[in-house]
N, C-alpha and C positions, 0 to 999 in steps of 0.2 A: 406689758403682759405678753405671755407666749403664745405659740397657735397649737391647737389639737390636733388631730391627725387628718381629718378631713381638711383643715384650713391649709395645711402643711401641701397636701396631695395638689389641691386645687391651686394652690399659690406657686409650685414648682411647673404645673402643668401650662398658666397663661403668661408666667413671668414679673409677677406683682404683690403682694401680698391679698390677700381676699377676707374680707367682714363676714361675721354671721349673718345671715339673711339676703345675703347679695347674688344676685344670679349672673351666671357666668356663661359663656358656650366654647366645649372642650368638645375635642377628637379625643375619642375614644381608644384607646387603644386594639379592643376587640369591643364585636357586638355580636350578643350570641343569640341565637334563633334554636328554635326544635322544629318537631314536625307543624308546629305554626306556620312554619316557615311559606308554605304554598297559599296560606290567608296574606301572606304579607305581600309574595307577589299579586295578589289579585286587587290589593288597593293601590299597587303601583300602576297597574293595568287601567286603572279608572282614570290615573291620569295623561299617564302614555303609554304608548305601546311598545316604541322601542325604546327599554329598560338595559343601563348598564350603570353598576353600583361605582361607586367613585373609587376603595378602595378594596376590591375582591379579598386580597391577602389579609385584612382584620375581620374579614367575618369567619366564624364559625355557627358551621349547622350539623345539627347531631340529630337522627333519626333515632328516638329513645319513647316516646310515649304509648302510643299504638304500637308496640315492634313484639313478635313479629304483624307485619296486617291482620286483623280481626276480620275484614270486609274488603270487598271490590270497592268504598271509596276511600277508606284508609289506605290502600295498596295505590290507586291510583293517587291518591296525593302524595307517596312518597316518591312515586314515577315521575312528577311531575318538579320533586324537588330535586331527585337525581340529573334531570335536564338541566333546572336551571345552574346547576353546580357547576357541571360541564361546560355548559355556557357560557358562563361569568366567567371562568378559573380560578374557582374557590378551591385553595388547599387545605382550609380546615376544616375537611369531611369527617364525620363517624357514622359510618353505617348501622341496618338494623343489628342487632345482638351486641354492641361494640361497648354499648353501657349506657345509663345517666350524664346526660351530661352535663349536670353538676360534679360529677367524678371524672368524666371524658377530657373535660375541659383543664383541670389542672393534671390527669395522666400525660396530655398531647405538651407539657411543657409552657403552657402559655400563660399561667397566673404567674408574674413575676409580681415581686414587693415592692409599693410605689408604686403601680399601675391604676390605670381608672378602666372597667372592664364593665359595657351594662350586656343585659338580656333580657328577653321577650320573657321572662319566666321569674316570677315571684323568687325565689330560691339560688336568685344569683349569688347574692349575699353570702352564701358558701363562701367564696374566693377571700372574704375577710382576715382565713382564716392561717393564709399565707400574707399577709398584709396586705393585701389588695383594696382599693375601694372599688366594693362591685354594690348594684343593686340590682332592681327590677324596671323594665318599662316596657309599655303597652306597643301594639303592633303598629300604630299606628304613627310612634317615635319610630321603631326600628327599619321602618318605609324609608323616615325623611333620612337618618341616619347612613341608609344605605345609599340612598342620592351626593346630599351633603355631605357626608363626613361627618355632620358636629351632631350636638347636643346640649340641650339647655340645663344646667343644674342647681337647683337653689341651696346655699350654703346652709347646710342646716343645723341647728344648735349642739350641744355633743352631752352625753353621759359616759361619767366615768364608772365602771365596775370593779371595784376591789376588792381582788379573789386571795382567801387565806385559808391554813389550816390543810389537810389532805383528807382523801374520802377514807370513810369507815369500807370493807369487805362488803361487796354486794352492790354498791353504790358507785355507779360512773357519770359521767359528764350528760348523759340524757336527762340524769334525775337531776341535776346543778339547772340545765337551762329549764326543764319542765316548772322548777323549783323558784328560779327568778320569773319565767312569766306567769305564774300565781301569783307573785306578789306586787309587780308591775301591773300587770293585767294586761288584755292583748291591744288595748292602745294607749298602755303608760307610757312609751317611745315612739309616739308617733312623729313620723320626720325628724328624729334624731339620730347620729350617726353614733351609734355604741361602743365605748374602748374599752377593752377587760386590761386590766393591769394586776399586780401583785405577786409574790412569791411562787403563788401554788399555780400559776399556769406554765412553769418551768417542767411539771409535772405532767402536764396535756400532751399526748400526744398528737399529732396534725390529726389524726382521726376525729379524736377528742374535740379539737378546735372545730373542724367542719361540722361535727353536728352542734355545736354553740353557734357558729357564728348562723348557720343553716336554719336556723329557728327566733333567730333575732326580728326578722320580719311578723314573727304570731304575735310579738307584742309592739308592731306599726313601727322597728326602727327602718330608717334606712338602710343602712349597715352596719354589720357588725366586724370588728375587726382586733387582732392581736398582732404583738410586737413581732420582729423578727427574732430568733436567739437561734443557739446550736441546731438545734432540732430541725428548727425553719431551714436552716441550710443543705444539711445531710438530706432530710427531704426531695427538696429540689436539685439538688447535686445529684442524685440517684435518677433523677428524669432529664439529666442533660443542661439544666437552668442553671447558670456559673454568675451571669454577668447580668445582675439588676442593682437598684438605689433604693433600698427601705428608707421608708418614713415612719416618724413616729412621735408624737407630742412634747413639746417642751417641759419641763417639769413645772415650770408654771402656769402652763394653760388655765384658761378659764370655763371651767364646764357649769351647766345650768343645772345640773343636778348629779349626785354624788352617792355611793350605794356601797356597800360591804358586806360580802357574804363570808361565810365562815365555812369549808367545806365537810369539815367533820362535823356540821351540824345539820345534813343533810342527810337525810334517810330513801330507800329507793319511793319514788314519785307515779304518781297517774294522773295524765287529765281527764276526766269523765265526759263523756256524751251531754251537751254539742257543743261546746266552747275548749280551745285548747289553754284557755287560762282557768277551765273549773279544776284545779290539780290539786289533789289531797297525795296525801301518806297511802303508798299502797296498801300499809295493814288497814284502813279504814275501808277499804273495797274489799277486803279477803271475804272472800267464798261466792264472790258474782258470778254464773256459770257461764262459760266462753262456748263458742262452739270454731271458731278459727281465729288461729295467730299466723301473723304476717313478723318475719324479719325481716330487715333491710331497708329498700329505697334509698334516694337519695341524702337521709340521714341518719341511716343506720345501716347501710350496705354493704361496708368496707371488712375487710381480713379479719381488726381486730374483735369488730361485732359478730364475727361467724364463730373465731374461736372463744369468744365467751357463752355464745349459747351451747357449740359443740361439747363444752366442759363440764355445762348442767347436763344436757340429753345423752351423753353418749354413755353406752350400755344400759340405756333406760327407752321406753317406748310412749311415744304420743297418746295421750289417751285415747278410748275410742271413737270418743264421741267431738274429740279435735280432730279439724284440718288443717296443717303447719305447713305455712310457703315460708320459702326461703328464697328471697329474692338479691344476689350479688349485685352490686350498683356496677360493676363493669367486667369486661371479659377477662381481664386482667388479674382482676379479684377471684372470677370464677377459677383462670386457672390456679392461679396459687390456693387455694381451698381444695383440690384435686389433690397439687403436687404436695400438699400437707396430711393428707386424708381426711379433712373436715369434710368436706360430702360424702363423703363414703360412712360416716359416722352418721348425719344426720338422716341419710338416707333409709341407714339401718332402725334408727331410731321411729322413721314411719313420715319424717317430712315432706315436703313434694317441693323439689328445686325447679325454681324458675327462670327462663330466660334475662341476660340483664339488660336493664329496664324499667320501664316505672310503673309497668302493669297495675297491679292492682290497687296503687295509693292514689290514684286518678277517678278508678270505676270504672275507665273506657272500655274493660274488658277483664280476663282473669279475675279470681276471687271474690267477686259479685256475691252477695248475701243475701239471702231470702228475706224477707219481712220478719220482721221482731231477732233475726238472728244478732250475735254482739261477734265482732270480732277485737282481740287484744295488738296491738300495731307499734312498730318501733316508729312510721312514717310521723310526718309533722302535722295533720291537719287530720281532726274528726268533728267535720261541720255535717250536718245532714246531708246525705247523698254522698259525700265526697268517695267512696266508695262502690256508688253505683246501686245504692239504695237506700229513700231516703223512710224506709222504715224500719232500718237497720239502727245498730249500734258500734259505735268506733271508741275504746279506748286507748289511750297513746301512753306507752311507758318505754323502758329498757328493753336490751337482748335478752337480759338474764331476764328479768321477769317476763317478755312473753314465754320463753325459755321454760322457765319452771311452772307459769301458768297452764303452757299446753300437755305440761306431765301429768297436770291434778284435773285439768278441765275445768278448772274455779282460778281466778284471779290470786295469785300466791308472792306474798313477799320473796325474791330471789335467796334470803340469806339464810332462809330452810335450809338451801340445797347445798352452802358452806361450814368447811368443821368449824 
């Protein structure tokens, strides 16, 4: 019998082959921190004082959550993280404004295919999406990790996804994963490592992929992860990455559960307030009144997410009674949106552009909602509060649809707005 992709990663990385269920301890290739980061030195501090991480050059810290500081202690913990940088001789810094770094992380060149890549951050799972096996872990691993080197990983069972068929007009890769964790539910994957396989992901662009593999954790996988092909390389060719080892499952692997979606049978998606697996058909939500849409974050932040809203909004104007942020997941994207004229478009339109960042999908700060307000959100997570109040409302869909939602100020199927 063959191995999956996770068995494949882990069995090149110790030099043995590796069982479902077996736990192993792997060096990481990178370990990614955010503005956590000054939490994590302070439980290093309970156990010593003079702190020096084993290997500086695999860490990466990106200042992205609070950015820019909200407050004298947000500011002072980012002062705090810029010492220890300097300190250590960590070269894989992104400062405030520089982006998400879920997008930081693969712009600086460091998601290679075949890598094992974790982070302090739910959302690492992103890197999947280049081949990578990335997850999530708590600060408390990311401590030992920075002393150590290693980390403990339990091999975890796999699910295959086989993706066919192409989308109808209106309908992109937000409404495909919205669309699988409705059916899944948000702990049908739990500690399973996700493979999308089939035809129609030759068709996904990396953007594409990042927000799939970026929301694989709302339904408890591990990771989620796709093959490498053309696209994957051009990609990373573009960012300087020439020289990696993709991995990718035997064709006879053995998955514990097995799944087939049809992409022409997907229509554009919402999950409703407060679960992001309560997801219906946005026509079943039309006419919920909105009073602010958020695009972007770290799962909808990217070029091709701005110039699909750009296409709804541009020579049309926000409603009144909408507040539309526009949030770029990094500076990179902001300036290419510039040197395109997509900001200048949305700006016309009545949007209000935001630093990149993670601002307002956290709540730490920006677009905070009054009690009973509903915001419509491209981000990944509308659990109570997650926004910064928890007597708000958070719907999760597409570009096009907050898009066309904040034209009508009601919840609007995107394919209105196509001939």
């Amino acid at each position: 019998m063959g191995e999956t992709f996770v068995q494949k990663v882990f069995s090149k990385t110790i030099g043995r082959p590796v069982q479902v269920g077996e736990i192993i301890f792997v060096e990481p290739d990178y370990v990614l921190t955010h503005d956590n980061t000054a939490a994590i030195m302070k439980k290093l501090d309970q156990v010593k004082k003079s702190i020096k991480v084993k290997y500086p050059e695999r860490l990466v810290i990106v200042l992205d959550h609070i950015t820019p500081a909200a407050n004298s202690s947000s500011a002072e913990n980012h002062k705090q993280i810029r010492g220890f940088v300097k300190e250590q001789g960590i070269i894989h810094f992104s400062e405030v404004g520089q982006g998400i770094c879920h997008q930081r992380l693969p712009e600086m060149g460091l998601a290679k295919p075949g890598s094992i890549i974790v982070g302090s951050d739910s959302h690492t799972c992103t890197y999947g999406a280049l081949n990578v096996f990335s997850t999530g872990i708590d600060r408390t691993e990311a401590a030992a990790i920075w002393i150590t080197g290693q980390v403990w990983l339990k091999t975890p069972h796999s699910f295959k996804i086989n993706l066919t068929g192409k989308f109808n007009q209106g309908v992109y890769a937000k409404d495909l994963i919205l669309h699988i964790i409705g059916k899944l539910r948000a702990d049908g994957a739990n500690y399973r490592s996700v493979e999308f396989h089939g035809d129609a992901i030759t068709k996904f662009s990396i953007s594409d992929r990042m927000t799939i593999s970026n929301m694989v954790v709302e339904m408890g996988g591990k990771n989620g992860v796709f093959p490498v092909d053309e696209q994957t390389k051009e990609w990373l060719s573009k960012r300087g990455v020439i020289e990696y080892e993709p991995v990718w499952a035997d064709q006879d692997a053995e998955y514990e559960k097995e799944f087939t979606f049809d992409l022409s049978e997907v229509e554009p998606q919402i999950a409703l307030p407060h679960s992001v697996d309560n997801v219906k058909p946005v026509s079943t939500a039309k006419g919920i009144k909105i009073n602010q849409g958020l695009i972007g974050t770290c799962t909808n932040g990217r070029i091709e997410d701005l110039r699909i809203s750009a296409k709804i909004l541009k020579g049309k104007k926000v409603h009144k009674d909408v507040r539309l942020l526009i949030l770029p997941a990094s500076a990179q994207i902001y300036q290419q949106a510039i040197s395109e004229g997509i900001l200048s478009d949305l700006v016309q339109s009545g949007a209000v552009i935001l630093p990149p960042g993670c601002g307002p999908c956290l709540g730490a700060h920006q677009g905070v909602m009054a009690d009973g307000e509903v915001t419509i959100s491209t981000a990944n997570r509308n659990f109570k509060g997650r926004m910064g109040n928890k007597l708000a409302f958070i719907y999760l869909a597409s570009p096009a649809t907050v898009a066309a939602s904040a034209l009508t100020g009601e919840i609007t199927d995107p394919r209105e707005f196509y001939d």
